[in-house]
C-alpha positions as CSV (number, residue, x, y, z in Angstrom):
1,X,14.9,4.8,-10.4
2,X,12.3,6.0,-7.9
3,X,12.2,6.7,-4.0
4,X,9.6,6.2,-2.0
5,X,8.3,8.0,1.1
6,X,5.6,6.2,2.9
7,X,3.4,8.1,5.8
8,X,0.3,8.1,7.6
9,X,0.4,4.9,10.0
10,X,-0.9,4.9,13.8
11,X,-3.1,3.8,16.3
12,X,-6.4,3.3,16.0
13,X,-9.8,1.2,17.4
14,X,-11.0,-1.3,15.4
15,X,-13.6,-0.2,13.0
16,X,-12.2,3.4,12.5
17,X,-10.2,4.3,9.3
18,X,-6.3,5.4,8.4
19,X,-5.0,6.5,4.9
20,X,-1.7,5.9,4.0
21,X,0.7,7.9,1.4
22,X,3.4,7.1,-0.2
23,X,4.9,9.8,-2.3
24,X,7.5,9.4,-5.0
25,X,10.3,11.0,-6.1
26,X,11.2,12.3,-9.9
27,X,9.4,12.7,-12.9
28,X,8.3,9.5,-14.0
29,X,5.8,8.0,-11.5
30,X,3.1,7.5,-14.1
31,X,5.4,4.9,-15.7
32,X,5.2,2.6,-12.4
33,X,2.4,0.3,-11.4
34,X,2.0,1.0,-7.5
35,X,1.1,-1.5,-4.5
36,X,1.0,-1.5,-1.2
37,X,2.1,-5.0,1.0
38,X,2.2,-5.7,5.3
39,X,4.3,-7.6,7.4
40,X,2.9,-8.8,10.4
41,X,5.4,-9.6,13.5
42,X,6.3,-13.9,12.5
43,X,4.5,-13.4,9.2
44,X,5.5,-13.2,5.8
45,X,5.3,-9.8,3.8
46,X,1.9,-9.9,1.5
47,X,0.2,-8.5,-1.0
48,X,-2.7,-6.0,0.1
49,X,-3.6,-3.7,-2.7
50,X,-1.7,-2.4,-6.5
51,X,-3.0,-0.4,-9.0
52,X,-2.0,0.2,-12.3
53,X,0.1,2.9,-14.4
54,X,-3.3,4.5,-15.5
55,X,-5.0,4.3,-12.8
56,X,-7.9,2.3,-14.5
57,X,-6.6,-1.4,-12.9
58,X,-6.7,-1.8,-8.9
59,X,-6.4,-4.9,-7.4
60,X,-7.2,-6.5,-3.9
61,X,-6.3,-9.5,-1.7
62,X,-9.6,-11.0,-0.3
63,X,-9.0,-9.8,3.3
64,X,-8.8,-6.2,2.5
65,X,-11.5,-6.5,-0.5
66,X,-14.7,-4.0,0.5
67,X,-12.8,-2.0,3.2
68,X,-9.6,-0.9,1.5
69,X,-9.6,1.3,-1.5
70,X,-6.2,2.5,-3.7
71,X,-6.4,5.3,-5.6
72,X,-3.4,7.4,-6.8
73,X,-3.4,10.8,-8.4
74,X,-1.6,12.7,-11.2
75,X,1.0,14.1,-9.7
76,X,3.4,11.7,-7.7
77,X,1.0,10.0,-4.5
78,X,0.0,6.6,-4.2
79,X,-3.1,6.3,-1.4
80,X,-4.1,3.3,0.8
81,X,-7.4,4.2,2.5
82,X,-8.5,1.9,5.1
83,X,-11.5,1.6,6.8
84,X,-13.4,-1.1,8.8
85,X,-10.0,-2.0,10.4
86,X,-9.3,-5.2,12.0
87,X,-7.0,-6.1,14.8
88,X,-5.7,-8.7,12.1
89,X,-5.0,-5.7,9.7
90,X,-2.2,-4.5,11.9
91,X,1.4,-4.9,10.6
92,X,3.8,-2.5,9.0
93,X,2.8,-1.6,5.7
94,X,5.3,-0.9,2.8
95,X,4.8,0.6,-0.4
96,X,6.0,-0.3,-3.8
97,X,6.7,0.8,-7.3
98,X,7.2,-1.0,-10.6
99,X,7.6,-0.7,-14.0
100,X,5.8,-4.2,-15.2
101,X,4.1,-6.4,-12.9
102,X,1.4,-5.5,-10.5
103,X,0.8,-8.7,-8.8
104,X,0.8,-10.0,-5.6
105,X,4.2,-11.6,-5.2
106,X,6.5,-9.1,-3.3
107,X,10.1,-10.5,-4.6
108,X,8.6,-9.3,-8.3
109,X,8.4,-5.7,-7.0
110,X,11.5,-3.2,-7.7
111,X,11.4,-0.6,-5.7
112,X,10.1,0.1,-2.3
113,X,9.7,2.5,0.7
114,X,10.3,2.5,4.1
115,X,7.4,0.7,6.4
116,X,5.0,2.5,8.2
117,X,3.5,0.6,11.4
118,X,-0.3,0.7,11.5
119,X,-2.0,-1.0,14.9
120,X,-5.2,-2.0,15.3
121,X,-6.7,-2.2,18.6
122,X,-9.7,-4.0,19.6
């Protein structure tokens, strides 16, 4: 089992840039495929970036393609930065860990953290 600790949310203008962490517990985090999924207020939760095990698959939903980048590193960190933001991209954004898929469903995801809330103003 892992935990999850998501930070890094805020305010910010549109156009300027946040990066979000999401750190994870024990010793096997390079076992988990990692994602990162938002909630808007009325909205379903979505998909917004994952990236393999290894490191060498990432993956994007179209809105974020070009302005977000996911990126982990060796030790137990999963990173969401996010530039060019959009009033559209605010939401509270939630983490995720799993030991098989890496898609873009949400209910195929095991493990997640807590949100952090990420506003966008124009």
């Amino acid at each position: 089992q892992v935990q999850l600790r998501v930070s890094g949310g805020g305010l910010v203008q549109a156009g300027g840039s946040l990066r979000l962490s999401c750190a994870a517990s024990g010793r096997t985090f390079n076992t988990y495929n990692m994602g990162w999924f938002r909630q808007a207020p009325g909205k379903e939760r979505e998909f917004v970036a994952a990236i393999t095990r290894s490191g060498r698959g990432t993956y994007y939903a179209d809105s974020v393609k070009g302005r977000f980048i996911i990126s982990r590193d060796n030790e137990n960190t999963v990173y969401l930065q996010m530039n060019n933001l959009k009033p559209e991209d605010t939401a509270i954004y939630y983490c995720a860990a799993d030991g098989t898929t890496y898609g873009s469903s949400w209910s195929r995801w095991n493990y997640w953290g807590q949100g952090t809330q990420v506003t966008v103003s124009s």
